[in-house]
CHARMM internal coordinates of N, CA and C (Angstrom, degrees):
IC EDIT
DIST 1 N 1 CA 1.4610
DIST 1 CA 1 C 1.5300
ANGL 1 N 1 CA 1 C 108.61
DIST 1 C 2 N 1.3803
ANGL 1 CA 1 C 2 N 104.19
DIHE 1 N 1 CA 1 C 2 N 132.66
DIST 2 N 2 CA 1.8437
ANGL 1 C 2 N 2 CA 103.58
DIHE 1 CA 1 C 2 N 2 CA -177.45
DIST 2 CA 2 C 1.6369
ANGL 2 N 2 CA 2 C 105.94
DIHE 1 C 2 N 2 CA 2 C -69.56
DIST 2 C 3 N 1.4070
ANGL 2 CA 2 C 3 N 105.29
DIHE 2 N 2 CA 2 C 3 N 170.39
DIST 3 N 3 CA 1.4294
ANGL 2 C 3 N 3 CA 103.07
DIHE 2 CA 2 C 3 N 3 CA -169.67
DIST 3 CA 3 C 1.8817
ANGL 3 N 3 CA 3 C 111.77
DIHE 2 C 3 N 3 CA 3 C -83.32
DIST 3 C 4 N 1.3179
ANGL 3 CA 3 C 4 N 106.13
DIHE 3 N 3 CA 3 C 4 N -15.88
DIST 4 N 4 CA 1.5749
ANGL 3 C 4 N 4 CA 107.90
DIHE 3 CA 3 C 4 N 4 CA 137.94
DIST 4 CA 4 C 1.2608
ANGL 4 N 4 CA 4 C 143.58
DIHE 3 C 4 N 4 CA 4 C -22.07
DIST 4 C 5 N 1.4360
ANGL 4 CA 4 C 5 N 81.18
DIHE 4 N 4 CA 4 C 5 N -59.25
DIST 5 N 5 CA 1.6104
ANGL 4 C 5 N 5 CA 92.20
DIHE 4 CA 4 C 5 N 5 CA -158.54
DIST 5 CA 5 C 1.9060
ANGL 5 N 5 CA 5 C 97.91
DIHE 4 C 5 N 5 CA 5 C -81.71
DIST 5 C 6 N 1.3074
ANGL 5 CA 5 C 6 N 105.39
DIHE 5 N 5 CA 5 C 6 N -40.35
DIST 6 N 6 CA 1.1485
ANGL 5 C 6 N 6 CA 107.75
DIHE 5 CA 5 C 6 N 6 CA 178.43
DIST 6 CA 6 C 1.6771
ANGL 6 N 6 CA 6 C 125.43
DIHE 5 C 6 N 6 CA 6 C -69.25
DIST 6 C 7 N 1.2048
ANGL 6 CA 6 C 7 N 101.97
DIHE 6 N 6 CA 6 C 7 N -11.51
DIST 7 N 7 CA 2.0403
ANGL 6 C 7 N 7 CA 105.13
DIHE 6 CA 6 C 7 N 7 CA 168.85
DIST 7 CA 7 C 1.4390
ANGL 7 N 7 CA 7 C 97.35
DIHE 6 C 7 N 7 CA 7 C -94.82
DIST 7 C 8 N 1.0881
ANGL 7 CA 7 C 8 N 123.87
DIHE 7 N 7 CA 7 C 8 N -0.31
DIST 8 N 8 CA 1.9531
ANGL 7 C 8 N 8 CA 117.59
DIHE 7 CA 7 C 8 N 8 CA 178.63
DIST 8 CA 8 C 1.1740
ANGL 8 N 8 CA 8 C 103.92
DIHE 7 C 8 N 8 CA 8 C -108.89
DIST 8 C 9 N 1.6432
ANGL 8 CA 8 C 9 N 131.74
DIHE 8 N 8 CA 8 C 9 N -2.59
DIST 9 N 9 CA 1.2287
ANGL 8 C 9 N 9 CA 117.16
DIHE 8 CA 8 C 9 N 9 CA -178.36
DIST 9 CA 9 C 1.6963
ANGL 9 N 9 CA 9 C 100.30
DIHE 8 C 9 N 9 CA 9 C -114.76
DIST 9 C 10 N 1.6206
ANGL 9 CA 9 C 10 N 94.90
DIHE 9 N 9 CA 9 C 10 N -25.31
DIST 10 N 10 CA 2.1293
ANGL 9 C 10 N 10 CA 94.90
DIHE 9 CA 9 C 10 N 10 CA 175.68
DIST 10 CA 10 C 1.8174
ANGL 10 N 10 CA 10 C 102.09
DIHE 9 C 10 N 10 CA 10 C -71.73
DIST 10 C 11 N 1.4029
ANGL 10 CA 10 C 11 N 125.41
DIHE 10 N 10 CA 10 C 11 N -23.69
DIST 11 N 11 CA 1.7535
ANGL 10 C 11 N 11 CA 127.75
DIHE 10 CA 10 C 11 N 11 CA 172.70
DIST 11 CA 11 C 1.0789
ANGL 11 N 11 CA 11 C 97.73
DIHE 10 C 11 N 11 CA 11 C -53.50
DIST 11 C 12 N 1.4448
ANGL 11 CA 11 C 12 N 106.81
DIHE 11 N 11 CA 11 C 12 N -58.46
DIST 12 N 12 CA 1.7377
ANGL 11 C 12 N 12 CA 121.31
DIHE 11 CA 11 C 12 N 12 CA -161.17
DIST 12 CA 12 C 1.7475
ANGL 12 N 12 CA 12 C 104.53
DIHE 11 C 12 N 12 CA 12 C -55.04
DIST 12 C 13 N 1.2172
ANGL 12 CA 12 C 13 N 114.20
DIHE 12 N 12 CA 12 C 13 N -63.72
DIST 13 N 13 CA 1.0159
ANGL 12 C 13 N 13 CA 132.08
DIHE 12 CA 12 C 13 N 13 CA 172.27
DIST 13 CA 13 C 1.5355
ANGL 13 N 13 CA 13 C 125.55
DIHE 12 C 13 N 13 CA 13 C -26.42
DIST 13 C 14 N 1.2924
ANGL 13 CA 13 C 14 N 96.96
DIHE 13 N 13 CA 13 C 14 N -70.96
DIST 14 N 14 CA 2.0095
ANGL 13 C 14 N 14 CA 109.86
DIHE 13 CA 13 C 14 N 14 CA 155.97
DIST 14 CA 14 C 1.0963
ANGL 14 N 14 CA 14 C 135.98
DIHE 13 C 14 N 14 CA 14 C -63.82
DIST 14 C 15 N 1.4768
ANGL 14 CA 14 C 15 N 115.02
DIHE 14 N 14 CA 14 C 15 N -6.05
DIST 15 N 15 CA 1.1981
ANGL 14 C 15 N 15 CA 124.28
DIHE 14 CA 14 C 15 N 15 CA -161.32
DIST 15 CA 15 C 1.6010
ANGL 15 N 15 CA 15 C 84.74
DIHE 14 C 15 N 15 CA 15 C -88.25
DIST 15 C 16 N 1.4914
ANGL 15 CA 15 C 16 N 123.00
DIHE 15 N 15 CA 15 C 16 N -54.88
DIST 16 N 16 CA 1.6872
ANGL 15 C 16 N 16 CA 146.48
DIHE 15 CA 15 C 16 N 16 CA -135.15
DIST 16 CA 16 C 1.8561
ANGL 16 N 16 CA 16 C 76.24
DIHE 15 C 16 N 16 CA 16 C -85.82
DIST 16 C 17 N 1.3488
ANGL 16 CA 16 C 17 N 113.99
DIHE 16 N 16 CA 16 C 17 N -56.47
DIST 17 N 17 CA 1.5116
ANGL 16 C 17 N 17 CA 95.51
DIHE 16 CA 16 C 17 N 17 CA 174.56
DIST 17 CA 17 C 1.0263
ANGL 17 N 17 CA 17 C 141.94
DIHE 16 C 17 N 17 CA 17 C -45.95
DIST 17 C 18 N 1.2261
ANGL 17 CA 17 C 18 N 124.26
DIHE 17 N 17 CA 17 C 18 N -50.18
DIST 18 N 18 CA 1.3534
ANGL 17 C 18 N 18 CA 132.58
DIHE 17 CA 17 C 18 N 18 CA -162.13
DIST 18 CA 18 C 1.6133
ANGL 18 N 18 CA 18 C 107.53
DIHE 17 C 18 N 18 CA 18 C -101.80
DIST 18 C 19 N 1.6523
ANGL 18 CA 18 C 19 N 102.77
DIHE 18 N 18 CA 18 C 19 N 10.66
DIST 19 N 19 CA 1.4144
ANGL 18 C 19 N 19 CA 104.01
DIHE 18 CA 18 C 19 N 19 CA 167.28
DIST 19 CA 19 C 1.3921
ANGL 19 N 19 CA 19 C 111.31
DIHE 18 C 19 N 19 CA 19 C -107.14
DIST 19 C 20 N 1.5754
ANGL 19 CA 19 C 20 N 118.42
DIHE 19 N 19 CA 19 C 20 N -6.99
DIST 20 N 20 CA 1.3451
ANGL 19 C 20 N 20 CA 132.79
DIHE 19 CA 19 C 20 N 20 CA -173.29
DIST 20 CA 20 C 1.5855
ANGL 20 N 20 CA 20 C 92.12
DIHE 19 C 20 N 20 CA 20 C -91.70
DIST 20 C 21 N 1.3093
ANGL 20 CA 20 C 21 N 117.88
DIHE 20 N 20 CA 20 C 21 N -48.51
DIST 21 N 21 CA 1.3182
ANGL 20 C 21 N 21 CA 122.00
DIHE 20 CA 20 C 21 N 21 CA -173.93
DIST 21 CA 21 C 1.3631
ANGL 21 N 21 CA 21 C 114.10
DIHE 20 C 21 N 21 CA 21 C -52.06
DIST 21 C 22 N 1.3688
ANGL 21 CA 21 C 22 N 109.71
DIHE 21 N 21 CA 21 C 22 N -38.70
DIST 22 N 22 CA 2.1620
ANGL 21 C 22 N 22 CA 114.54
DIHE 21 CA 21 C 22 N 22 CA -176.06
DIST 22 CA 22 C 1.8966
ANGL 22 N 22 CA 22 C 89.11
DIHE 21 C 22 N 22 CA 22 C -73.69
DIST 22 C 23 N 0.9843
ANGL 22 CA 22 C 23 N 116.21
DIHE 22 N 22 CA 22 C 23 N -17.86
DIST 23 N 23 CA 1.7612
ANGL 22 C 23 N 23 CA 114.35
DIHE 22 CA 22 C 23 N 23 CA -142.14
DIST 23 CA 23 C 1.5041
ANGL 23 N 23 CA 23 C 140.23
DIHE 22 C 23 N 23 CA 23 C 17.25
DIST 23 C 24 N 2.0758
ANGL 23 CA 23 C 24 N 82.59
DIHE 23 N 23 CA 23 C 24 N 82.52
DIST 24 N 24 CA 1.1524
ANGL 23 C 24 N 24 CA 107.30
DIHE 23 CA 23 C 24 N 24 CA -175.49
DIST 24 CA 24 C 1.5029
ANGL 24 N 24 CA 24 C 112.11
DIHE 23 C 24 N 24 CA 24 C -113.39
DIST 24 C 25 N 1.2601
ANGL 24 CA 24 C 25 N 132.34
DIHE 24 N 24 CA 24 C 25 N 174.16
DIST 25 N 25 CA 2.1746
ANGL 24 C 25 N 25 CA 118.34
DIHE 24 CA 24 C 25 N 25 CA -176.55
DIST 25 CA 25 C 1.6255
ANGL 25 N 25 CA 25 C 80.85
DIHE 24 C 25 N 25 CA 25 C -104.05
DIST 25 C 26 N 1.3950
ANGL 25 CA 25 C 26 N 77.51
DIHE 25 N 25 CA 25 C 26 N 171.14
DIST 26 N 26 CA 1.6339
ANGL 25 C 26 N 26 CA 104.07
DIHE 25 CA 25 C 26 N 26 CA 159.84
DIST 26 CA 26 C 1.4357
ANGL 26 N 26 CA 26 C 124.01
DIHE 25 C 26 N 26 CA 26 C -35.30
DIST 26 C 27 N 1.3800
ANGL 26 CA 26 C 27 N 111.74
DIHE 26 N 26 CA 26 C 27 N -61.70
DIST 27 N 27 CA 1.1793
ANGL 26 C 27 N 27 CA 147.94
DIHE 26 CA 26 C 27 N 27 CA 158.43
DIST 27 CA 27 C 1.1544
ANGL 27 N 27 CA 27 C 99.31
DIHE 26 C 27 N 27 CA 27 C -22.12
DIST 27 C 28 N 1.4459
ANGL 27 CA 27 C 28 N 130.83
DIHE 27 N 27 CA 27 C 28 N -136.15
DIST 28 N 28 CA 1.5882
ANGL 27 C 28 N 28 CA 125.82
DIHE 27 CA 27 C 28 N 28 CA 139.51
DIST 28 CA 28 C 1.4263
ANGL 28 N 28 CA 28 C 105.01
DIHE 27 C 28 N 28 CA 28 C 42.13
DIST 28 C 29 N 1.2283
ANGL 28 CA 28 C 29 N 128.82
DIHE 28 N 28 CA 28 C 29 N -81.70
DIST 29 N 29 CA 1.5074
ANGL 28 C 29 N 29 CA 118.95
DIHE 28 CA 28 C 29 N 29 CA -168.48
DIST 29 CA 29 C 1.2842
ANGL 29 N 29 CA 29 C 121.10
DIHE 28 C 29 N 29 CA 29 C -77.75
DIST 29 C 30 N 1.4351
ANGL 29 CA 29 C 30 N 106.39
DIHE 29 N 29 CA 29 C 30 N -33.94
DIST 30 N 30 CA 1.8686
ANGL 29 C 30 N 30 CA 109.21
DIHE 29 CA 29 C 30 N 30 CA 155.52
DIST 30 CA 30 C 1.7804
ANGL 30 N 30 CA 30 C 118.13
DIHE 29 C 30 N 30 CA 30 C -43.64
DIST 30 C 31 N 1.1683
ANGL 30 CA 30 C 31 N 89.07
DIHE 30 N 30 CA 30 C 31 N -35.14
DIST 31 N 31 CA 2.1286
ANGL 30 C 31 N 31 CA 98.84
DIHE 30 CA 30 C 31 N 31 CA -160.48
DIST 31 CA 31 C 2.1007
ANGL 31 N 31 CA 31 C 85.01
DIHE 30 C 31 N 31 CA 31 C -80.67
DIST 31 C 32 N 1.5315
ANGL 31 CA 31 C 32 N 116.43
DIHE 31 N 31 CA 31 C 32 N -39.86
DIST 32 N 32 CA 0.9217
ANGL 31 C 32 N 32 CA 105.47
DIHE 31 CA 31 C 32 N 32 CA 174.00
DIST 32 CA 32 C 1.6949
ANGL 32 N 32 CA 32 C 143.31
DIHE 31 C 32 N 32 CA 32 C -57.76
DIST 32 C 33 N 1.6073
ANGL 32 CA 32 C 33 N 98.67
DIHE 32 N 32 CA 32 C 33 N -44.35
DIST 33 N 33 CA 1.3128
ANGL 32 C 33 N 33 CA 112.63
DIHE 32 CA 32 C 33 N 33 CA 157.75
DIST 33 CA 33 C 1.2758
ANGL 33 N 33 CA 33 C 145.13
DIHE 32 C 33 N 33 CA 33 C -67.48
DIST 33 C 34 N 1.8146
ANGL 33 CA 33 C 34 N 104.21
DIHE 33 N 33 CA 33 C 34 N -35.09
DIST 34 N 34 CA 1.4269
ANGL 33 C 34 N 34 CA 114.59
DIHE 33 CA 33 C 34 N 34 CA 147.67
DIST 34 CA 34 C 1.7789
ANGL 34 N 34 CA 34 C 72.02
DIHE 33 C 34 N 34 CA 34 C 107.35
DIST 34 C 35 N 1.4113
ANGL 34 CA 34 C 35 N 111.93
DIHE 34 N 34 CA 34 C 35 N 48.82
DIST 35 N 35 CA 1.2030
ANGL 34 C 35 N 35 CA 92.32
DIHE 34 CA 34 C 35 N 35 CA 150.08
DIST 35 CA 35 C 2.0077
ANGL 35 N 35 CA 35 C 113.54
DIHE 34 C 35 N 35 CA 35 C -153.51
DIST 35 C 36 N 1.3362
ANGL 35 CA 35 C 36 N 141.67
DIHE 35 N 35 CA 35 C 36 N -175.56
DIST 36 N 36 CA 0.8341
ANGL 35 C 36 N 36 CA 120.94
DIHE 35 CA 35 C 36 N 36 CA -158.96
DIST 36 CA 36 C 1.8763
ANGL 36 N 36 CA 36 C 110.24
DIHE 35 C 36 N 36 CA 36 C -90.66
DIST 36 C 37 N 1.4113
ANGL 36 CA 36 C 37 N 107.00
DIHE 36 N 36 CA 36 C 37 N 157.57
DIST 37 N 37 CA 1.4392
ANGL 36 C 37 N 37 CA 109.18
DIHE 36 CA 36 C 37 N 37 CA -169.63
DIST 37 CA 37 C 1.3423
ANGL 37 N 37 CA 37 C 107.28
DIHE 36 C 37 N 37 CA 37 C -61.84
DIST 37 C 38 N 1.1843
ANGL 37 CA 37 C 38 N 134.18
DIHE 37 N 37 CA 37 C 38 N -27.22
DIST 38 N 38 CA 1.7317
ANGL 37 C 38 N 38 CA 130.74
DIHE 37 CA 37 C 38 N 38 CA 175.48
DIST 38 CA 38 C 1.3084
ANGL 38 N 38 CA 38 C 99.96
DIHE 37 C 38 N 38 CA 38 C -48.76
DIST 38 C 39 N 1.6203
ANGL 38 CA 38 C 39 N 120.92
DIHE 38 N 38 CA 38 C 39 N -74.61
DIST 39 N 39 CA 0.7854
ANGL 38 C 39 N 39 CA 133.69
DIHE 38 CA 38 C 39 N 39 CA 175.67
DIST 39 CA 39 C 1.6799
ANGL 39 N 39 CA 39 C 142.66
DIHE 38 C 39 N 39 CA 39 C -15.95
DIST 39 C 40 N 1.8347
ANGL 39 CA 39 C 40 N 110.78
DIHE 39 N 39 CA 39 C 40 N -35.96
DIST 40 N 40 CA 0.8712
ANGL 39 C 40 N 40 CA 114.59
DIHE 39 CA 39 C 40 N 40 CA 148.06
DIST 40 CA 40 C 1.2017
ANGL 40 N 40 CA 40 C 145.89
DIHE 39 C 40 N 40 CA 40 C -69.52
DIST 40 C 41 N 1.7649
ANGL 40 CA 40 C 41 N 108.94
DIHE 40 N 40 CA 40 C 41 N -32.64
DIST 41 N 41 CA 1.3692
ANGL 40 C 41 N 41 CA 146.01
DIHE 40 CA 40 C 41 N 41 CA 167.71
DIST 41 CA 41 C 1.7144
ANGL 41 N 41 CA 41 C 98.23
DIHE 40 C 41 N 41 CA 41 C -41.49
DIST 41 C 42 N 1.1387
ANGL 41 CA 41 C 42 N 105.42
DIHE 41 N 41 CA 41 C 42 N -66.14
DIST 42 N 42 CA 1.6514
ANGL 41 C 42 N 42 CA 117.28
DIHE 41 CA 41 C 42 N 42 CA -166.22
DIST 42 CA 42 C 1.8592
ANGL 42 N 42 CA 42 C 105.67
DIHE 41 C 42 N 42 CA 42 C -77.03
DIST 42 C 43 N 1.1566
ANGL 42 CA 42 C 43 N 129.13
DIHE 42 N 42 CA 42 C 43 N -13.47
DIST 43 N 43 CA 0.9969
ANGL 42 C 43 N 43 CA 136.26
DIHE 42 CA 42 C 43 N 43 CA 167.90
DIST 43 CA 43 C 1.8631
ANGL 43 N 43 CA 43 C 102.95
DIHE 42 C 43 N 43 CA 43 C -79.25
DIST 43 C 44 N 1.5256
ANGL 43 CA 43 C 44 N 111.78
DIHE 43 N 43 CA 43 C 44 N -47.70
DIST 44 N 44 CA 1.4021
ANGL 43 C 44 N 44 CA 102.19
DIHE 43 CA 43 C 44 N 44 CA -166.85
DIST 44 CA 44 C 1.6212
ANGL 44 N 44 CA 44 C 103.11
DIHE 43 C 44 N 44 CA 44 C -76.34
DIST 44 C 45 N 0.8747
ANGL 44 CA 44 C 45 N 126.71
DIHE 44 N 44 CA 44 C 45 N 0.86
DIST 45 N 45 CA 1.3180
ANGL 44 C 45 N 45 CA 141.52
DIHE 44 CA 44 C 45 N 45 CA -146.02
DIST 45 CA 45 C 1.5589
ANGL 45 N 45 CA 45 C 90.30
DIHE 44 C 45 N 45 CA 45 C -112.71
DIST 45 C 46 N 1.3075
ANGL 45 CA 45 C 46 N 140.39
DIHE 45 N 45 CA 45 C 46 N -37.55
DIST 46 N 46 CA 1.2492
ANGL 45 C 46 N 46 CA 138.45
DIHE 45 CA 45 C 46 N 46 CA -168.02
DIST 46 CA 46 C 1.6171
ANGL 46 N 46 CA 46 C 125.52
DIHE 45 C 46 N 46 CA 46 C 111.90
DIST 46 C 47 N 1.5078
ANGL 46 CA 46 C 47 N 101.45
DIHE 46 N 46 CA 46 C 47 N -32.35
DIST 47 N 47 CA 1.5363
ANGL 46 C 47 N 47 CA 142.23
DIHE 46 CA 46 C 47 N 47 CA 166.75
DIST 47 CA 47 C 1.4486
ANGL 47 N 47 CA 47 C 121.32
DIHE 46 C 47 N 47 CA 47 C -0.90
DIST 47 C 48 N 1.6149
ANGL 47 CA 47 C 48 N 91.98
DIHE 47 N 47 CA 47 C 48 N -55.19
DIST 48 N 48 CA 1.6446
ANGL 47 C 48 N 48 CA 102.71
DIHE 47 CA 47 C 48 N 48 CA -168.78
DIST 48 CA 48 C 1.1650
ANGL 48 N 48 CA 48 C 100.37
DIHE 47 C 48 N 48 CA 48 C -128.48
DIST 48 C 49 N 1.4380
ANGL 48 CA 48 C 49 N 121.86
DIHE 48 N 48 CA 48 C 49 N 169.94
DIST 49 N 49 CA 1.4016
ANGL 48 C 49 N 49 CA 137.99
DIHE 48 CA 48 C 49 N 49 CA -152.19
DIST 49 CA 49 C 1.7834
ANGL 49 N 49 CA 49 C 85.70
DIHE 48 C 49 N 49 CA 49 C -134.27
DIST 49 C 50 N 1.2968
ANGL 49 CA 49 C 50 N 110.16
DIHE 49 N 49 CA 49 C 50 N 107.17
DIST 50 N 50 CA 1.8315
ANGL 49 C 50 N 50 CA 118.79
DIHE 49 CA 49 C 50 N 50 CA -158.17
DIST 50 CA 50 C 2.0385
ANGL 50 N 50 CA 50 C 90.44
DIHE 49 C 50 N 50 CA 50 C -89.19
DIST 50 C 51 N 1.1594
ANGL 50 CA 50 C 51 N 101.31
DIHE 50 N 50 CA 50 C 51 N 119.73
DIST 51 N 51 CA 1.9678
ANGL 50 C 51 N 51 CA 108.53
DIHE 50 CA 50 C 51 N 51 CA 151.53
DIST 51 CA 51 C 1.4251
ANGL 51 N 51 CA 51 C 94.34
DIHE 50 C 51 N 51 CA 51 C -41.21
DIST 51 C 52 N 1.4628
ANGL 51 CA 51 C 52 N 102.73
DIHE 51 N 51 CA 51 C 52 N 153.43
DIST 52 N 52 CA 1.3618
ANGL 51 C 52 N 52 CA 124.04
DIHE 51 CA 51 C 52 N 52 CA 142.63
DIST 52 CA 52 C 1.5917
ANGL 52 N 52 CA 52 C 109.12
DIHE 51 C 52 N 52 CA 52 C -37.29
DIST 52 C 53 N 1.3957
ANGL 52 CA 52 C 53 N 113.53
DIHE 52 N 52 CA 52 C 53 N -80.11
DIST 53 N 53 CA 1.4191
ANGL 52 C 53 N 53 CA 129.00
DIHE 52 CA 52 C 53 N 53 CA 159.50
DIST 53 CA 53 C 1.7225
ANGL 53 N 53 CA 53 C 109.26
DIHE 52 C 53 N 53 CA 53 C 0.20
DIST 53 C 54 N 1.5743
ANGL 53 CA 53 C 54 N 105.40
DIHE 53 N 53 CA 53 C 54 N -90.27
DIST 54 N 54 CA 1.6151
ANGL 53 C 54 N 54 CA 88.08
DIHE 53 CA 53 C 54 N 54 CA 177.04
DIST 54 CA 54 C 1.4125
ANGL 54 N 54 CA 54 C 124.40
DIHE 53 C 54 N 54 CA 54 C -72.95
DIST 54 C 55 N 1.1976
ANGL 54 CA 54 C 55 N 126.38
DIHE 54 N 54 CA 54 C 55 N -13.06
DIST 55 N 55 CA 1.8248
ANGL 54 C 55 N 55 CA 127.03
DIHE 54 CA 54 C 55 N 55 CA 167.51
DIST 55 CA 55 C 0.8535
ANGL 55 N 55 CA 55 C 93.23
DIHE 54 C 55 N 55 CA 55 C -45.39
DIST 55 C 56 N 1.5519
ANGL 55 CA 55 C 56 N 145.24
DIHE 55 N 55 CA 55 C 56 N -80.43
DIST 56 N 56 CA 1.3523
ANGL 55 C 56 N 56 CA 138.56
DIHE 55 CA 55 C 56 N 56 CA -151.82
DIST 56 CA 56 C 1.4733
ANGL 56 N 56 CA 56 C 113.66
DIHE 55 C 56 N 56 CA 56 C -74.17
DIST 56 C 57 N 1.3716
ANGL 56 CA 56 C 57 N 123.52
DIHE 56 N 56 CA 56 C 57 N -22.62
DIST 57 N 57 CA 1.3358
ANGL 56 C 57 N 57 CA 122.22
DIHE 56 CA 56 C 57 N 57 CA 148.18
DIST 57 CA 57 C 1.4396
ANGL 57 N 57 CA 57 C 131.67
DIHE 56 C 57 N 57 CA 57 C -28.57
DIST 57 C 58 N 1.5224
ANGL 57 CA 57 C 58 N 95.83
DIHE 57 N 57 CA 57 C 58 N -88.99
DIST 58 N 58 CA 1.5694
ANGL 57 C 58 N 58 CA 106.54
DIHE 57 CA 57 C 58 N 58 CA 156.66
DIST 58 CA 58 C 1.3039
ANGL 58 N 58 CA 58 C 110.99
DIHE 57 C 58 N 58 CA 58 C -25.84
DIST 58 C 59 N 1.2134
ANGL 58 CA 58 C 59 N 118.51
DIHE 58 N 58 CA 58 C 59 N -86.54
DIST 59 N 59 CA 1.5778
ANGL 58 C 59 N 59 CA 134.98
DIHE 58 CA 58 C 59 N 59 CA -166.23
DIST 59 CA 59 C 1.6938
ANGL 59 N 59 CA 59 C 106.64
DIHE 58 C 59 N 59 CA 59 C -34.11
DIST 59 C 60 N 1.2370
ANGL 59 CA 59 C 60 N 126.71
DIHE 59 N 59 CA 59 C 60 N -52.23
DIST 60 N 60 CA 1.3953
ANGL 59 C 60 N 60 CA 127.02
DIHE 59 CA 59 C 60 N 60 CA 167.58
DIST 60 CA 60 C 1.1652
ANGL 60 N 60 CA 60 C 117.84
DIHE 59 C 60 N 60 CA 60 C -70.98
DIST 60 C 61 N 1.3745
ANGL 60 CA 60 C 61 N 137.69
DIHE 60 N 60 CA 60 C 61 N -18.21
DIST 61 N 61 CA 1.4073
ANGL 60 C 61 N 61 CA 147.03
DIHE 60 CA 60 C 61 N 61 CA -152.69
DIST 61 CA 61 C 2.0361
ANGL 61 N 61 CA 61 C 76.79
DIHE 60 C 61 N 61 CA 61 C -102.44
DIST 61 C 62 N 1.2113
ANGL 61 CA 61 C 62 N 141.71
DIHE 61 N 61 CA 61 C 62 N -19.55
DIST 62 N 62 CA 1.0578
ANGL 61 C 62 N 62 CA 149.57
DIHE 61 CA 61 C 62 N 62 CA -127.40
DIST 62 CA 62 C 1.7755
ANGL 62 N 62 CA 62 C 107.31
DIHE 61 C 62 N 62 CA 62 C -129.72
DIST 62 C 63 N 1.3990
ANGL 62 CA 62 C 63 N 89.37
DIHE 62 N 62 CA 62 C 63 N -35.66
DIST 63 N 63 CA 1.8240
ANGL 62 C 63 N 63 CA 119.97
DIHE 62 CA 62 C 63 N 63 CA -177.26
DIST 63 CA 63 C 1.6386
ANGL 63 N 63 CA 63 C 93.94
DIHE 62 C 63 N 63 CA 63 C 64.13
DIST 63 C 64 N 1.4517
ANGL 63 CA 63 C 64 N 118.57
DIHE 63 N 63 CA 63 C 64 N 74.63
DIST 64 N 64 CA 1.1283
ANGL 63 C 64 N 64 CA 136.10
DIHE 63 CA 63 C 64 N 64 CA -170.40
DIST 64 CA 64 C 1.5774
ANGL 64 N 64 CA 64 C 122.34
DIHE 63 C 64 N 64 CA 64 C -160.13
DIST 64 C 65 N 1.3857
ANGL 64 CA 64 C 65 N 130.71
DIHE 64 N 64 CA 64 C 65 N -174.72
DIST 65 N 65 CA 1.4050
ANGL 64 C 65 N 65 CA 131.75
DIHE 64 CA 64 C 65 N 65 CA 174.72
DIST 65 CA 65 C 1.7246
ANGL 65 N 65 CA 65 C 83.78
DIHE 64 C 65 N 65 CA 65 C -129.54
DIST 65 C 66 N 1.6939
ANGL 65 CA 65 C 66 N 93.71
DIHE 65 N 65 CA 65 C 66 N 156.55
DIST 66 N 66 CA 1.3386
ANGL 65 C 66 N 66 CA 126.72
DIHE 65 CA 65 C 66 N 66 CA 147.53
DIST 66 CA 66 C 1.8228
ANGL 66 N 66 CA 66 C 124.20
DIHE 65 C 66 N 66 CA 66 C -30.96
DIST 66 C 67 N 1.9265
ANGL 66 CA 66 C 67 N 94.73
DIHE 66 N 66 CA 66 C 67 N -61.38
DIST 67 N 67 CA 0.8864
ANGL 66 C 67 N 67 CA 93.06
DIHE 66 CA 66 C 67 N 67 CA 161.49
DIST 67 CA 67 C 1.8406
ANGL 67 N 67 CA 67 C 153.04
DIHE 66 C 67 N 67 CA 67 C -82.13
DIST 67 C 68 N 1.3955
ANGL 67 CA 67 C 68 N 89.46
DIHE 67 N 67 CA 67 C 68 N 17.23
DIST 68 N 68 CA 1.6626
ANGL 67 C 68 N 68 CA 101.14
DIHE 67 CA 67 C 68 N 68 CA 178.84
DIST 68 CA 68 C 1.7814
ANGL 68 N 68 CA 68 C 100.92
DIHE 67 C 68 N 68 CA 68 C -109.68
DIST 68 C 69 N 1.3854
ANGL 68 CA 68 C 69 N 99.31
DIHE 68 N 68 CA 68 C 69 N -14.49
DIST 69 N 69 CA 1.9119
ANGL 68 C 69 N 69 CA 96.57
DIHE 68 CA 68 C 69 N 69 CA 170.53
DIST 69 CA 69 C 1.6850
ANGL 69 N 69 CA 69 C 113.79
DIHE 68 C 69 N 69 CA 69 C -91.65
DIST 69 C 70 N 1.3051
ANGL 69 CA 69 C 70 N 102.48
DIHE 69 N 69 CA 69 C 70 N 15.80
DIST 70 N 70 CA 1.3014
ANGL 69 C 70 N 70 CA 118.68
DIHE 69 CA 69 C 70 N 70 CA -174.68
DIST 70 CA 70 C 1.7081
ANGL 70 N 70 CA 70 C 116.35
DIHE 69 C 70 N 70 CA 70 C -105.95
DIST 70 C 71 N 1.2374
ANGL 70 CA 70 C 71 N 94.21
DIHE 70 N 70 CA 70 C 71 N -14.40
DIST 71 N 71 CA 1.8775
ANGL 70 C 71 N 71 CA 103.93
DIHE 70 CA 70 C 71 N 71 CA -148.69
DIST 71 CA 71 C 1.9917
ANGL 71 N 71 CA 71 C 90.29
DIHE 70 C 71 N 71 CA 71 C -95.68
END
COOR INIT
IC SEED 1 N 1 CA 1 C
IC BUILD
């Protein structure tokens, strides 16, 4: 696996946690970030390659940093 692929699937990865952890849906964290529910889907999924822009979205939508969806 390229080293790509593998920082989009450890995001993905933390992302699905620490949204299970608040226990909130997809849904819910889309409406939080202000962006659409696919969107998260395909993010948790590995899917998309996230802006800065929505990282920090998520990440606050999350009550979190960038860098703890990183770790």
């Amino acid at each position: 696996m390229k080293y790509k692929d593998l920082i989009l699937v450890k995001f993905a990865d933390n992302i699905r946690h620490k949204r299970n952890e608040l226990g909130i849906s997809q849904e819910e964290l889309a409406f939080r970030a202000g962006v659409h529910r696919t969107y998260i889907g395909m993010v948790e999924r590995a899917e998309r390659n996230v802006s800065l822009v929505y990282a920090e979205k998520i990440a606050i939508a999350l009550n979190t940093t960038i860098s703890e969806l990183l770790k």
